[in-house]
mmCIF file as gemmi writes it, N, C-alpha and C atoms, coordinates in Angstrom:
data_model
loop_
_atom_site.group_PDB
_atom_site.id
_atom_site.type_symbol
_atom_site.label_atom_id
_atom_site.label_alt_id
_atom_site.label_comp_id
_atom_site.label_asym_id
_atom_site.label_entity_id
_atom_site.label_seq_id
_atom_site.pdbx_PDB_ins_code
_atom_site.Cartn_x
_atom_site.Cartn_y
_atom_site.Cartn_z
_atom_site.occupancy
_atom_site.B_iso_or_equiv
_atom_site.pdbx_formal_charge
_atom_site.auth_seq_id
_atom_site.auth_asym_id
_atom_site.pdbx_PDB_model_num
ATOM 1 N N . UNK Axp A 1 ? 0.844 -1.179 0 1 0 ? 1 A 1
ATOM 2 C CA . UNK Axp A 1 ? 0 0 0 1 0 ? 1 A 1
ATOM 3 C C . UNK Axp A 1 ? 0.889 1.242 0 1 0 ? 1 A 1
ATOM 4 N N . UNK Axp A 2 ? 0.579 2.222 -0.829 1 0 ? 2 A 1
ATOM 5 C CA . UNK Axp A 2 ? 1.365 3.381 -0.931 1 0 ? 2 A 1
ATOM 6 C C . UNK Axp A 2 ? 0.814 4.256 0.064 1 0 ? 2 A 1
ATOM 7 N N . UNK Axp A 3 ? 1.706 5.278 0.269 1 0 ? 3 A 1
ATOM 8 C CA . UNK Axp A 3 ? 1.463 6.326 1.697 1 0 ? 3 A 1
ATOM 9 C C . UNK Axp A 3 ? 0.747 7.45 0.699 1 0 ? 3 A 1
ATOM 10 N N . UNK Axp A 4 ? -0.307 8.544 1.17 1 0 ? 4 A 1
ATOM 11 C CA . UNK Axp A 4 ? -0.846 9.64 0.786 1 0 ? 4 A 1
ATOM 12 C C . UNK Axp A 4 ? 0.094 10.717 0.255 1 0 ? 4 A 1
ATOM 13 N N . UNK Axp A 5 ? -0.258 11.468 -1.081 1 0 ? 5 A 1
ATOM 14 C CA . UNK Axp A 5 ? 0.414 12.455 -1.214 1 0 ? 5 A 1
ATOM 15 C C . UNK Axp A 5 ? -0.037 14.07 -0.351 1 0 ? 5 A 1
ATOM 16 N N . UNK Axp A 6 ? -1.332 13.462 0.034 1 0 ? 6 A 1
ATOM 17 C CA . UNK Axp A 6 ? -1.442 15.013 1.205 1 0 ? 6 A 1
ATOM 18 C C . UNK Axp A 6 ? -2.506 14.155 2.222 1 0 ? 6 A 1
ATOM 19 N N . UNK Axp A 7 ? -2.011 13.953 3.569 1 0 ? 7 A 1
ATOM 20 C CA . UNK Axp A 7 ? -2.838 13.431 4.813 1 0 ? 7 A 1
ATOM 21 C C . UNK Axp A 7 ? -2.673 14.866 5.648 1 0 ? 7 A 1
ATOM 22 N N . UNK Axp A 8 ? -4.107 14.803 5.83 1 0 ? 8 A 1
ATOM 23 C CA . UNK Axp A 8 ? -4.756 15.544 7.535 1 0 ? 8 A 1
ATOM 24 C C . UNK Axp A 8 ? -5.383 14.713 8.352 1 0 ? 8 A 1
ATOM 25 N N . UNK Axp A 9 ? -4.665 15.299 9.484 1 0 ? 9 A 1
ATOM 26 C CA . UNK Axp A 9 ? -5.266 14.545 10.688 1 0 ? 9 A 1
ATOM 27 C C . UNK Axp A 9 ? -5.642 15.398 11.978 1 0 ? 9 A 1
ATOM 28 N N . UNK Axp A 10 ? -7.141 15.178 12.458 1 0 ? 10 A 1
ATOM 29 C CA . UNK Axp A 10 ? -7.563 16.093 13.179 1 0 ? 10 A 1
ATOM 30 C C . UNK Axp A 10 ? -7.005 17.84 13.374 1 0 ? 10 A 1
ATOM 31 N N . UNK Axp A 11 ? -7.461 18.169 11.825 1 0 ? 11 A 1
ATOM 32 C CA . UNK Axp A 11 ? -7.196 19.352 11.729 1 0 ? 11 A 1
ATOM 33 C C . UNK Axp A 11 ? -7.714 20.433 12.119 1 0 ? 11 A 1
ATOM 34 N N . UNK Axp A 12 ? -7.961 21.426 12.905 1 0 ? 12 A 1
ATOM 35 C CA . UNK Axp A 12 ? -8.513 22.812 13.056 1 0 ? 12 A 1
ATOM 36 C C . UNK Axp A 12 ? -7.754 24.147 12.762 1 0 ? 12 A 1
ATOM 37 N N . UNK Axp A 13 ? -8.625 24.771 12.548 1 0 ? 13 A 1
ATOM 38 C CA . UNK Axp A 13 ? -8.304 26.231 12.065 1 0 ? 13 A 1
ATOM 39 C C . UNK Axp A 13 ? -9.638 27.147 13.01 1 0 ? 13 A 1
ATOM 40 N N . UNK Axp A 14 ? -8.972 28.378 14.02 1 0 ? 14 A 1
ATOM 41 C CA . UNK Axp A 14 ? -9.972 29.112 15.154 1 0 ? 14 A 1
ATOM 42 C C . UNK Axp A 14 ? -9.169 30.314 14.271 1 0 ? 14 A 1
ATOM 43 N N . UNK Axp A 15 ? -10.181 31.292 14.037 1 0 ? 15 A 1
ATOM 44 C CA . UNK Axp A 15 ? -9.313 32.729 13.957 1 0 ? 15 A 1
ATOM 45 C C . UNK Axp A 15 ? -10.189 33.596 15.256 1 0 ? 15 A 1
ATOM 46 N N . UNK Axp A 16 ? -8.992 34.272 15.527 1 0 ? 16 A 1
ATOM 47 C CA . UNK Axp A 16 ? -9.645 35.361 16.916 1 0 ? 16 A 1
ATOM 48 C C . UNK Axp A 16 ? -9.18 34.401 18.339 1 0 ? 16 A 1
ATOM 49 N N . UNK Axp A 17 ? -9.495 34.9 19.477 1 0 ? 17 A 1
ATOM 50 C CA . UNK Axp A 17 ? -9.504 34.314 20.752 1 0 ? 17 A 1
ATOM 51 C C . UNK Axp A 17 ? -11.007 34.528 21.661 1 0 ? 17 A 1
ATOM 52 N N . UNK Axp A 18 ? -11.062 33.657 22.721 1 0 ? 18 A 1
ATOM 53 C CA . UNK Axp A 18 ? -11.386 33.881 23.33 1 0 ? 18 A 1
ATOM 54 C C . UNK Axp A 18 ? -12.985 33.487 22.652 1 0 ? 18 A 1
ATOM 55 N N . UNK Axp A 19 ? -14.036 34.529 23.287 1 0 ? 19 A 1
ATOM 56 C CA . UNK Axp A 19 ? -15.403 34.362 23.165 1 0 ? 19 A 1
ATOM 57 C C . UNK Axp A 19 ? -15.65 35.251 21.813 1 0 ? 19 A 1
ATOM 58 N N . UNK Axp A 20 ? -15.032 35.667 21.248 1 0 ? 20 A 1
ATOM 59 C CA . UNK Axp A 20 ? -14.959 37.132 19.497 1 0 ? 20 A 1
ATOM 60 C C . UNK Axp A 20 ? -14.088 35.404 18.706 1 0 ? 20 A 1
ATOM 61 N N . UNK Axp A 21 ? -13.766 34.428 19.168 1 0 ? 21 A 1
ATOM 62 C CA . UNK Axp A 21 ? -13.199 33.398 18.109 1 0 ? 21 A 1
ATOM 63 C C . UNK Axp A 21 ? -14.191 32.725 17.097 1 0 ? 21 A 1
ATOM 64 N N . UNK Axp A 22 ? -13.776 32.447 16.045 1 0 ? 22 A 1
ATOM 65 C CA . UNK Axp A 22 ? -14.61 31.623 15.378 1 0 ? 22 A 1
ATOM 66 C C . UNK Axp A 22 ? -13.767 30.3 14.646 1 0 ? 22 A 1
ATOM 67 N N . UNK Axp A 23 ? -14.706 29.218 14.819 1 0 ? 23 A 1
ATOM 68 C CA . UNK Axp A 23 ? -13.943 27.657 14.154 1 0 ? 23 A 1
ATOM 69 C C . UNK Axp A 23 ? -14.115 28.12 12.988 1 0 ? 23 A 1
ATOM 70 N N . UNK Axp A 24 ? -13.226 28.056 12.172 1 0 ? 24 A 1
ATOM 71 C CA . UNK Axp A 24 ? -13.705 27.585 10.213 1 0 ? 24 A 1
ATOM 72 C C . UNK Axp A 24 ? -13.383 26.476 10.013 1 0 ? 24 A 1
ATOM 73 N N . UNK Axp A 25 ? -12.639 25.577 10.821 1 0 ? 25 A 1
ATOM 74 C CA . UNK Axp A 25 ? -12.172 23.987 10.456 1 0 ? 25 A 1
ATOM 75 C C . UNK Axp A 25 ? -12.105 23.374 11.348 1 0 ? 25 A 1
ATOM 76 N N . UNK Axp A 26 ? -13.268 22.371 11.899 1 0 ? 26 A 1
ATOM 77 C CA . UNK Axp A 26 ? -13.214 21.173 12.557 1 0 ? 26 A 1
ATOM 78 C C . UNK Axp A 26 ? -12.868 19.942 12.834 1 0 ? 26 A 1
ATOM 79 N N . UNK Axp A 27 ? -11.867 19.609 13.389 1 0 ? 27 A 1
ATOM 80 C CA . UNK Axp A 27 ? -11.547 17.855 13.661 1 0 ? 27 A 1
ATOM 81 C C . UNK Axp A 27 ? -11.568 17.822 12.296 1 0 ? 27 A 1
ATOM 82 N N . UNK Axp A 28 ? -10.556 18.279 11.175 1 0 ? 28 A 1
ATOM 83 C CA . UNK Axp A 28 ? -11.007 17.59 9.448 1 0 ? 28 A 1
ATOM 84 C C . UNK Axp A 28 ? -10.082 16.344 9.465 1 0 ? 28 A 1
ATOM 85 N N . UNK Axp A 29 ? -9.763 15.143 9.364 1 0 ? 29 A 1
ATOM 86 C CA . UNK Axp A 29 ? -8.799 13.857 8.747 1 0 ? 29 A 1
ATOM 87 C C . UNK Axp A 29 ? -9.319 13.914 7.727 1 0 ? 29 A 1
ATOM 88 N N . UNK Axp A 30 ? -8.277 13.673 6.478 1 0 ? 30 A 1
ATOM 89 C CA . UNK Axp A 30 ? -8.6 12.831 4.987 1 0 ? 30 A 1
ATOM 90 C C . UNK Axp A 30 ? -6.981 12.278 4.757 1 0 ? 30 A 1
ATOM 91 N N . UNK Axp A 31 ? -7.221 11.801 3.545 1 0 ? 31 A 1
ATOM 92 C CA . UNK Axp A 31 ? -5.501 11.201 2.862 1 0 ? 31 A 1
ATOM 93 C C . UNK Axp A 31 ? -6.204 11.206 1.572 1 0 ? 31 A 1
ATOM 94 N N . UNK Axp A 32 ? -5.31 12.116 0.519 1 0 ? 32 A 1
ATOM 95 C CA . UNK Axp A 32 ? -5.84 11.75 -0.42 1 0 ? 32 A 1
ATOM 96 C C . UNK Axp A 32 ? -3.958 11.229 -1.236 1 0 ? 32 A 1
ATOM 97 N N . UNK Axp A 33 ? -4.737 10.283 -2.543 1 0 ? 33 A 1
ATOM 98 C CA . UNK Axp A 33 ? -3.56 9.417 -2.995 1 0 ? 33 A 1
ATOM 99 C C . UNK Axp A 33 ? -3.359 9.946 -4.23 1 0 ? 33 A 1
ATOM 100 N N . UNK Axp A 34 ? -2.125 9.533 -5.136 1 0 ? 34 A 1
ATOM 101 C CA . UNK Axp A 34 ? -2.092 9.792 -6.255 1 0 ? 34 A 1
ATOM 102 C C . UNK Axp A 34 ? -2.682 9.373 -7.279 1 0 ? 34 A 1
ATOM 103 N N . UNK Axp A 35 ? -3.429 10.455 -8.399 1 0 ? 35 A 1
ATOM 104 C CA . UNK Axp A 35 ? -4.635 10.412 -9.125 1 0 ? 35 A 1
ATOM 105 C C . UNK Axp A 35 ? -5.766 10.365 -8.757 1 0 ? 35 A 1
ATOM 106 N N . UNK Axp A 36 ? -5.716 10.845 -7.544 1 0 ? 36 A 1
ATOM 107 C CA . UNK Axp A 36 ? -7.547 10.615 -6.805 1 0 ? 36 A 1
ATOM 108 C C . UNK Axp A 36 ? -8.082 12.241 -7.217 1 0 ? 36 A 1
ATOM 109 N N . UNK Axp A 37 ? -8.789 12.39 -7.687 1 0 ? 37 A 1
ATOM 110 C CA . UNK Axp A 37 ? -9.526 13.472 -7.855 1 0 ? 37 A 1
ATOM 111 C C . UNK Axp A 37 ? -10.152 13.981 -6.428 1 0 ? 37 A 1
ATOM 112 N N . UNK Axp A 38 ? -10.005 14.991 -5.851 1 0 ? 38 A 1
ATOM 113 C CA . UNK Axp A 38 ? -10.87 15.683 -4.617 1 0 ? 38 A 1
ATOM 114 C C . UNK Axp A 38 ? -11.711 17.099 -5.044 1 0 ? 38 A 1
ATOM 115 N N . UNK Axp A 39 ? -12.85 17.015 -4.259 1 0 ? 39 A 1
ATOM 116 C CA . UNK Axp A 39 ? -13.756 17.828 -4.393 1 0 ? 39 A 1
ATOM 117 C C . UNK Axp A 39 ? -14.333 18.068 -3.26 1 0 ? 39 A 1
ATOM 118 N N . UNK Axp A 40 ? -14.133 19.376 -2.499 1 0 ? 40 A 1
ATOM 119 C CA . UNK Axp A 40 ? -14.668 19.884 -1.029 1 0 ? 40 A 1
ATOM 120 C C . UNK Axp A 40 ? -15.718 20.991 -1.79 1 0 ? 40 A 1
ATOM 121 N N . UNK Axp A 41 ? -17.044 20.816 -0.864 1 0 ? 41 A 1
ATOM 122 C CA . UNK Axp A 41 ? -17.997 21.552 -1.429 1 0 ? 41 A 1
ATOM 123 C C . UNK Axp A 41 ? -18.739 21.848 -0.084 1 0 ? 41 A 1
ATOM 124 N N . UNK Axp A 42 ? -19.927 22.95 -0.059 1 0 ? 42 A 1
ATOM 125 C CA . UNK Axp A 42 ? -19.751 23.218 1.314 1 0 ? 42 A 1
ATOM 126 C C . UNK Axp A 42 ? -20.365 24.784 0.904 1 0 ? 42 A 1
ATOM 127 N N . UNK Axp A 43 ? -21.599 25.275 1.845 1 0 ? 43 A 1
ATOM 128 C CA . UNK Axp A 43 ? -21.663 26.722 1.658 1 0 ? 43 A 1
ATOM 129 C C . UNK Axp A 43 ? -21.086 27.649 2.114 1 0 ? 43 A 1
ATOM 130 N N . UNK Axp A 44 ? -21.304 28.765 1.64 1 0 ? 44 A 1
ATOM 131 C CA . UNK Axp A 44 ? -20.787 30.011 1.507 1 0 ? 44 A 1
ATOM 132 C C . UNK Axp A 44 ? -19.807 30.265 2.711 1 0 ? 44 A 1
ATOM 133 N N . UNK Axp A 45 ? -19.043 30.195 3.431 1 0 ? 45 A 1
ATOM 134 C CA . UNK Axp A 45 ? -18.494 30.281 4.738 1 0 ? 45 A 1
ATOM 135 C C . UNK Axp A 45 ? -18.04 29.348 5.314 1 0 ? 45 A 1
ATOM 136 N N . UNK Axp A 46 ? -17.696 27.893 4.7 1 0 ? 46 A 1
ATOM 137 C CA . UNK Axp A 46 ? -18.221 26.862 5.408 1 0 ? 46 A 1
ATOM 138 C C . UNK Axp A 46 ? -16.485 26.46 5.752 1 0 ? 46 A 1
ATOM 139 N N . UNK Axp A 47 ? -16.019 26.959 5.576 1 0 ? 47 A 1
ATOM 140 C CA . UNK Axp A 47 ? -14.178 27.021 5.586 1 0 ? 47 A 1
ATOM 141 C C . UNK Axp A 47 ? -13.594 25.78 4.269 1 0 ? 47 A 1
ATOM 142 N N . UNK Axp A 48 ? -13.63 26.365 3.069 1 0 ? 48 A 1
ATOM 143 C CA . UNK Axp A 48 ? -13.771 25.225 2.104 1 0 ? 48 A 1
ATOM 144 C C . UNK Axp A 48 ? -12.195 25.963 1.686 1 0 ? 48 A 1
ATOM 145 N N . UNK Axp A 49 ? -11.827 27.327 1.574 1 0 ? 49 A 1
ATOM 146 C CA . UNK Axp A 49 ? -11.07 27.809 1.34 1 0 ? 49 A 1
ATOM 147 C C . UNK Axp A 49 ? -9.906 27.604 2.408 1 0 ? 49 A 1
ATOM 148 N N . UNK Axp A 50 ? -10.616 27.574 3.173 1 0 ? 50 A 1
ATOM 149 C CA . UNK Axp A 50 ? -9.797 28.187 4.76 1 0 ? 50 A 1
ATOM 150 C C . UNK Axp A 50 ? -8.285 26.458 4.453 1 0 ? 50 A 1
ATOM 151 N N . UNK Axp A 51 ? -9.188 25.701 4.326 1 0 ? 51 A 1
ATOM 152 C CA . UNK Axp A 51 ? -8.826 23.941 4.841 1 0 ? 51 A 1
ATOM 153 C C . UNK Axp A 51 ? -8.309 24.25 3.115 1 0 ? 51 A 1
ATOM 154 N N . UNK Axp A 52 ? -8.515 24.701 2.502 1 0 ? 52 A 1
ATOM 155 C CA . UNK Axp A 52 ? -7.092 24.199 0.992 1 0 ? 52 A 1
ATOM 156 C C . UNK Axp A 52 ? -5.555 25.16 1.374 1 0 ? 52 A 1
């Protein structure tokens, strides 16, 4: 079995502190392999940008 060309593991992203903080990226894991096509989709805010 070949190893991932990009693995996350329990990833987050908080901008700000405190109680003014906001999550854009929750607990994310994936592995994606070579030639796998990925597609993150997700509304308007949903941290789709944030997590590439």
């Amino acid at each position: 079995m070949t190893r991932p060309i990009i693995e996350l593991v329990h990833v987050w992203k908080i901008f700000g502190e405190g109680e003014a903080s906001t999550v854009a990226v929750r607990d994310v894991s994936m592995a994606i392999d070579a030639g796998e096509f990925v597609s993150i989709i997700g509304t308007s805010g949903s941290g789709k940008s944030t997590l590439m």
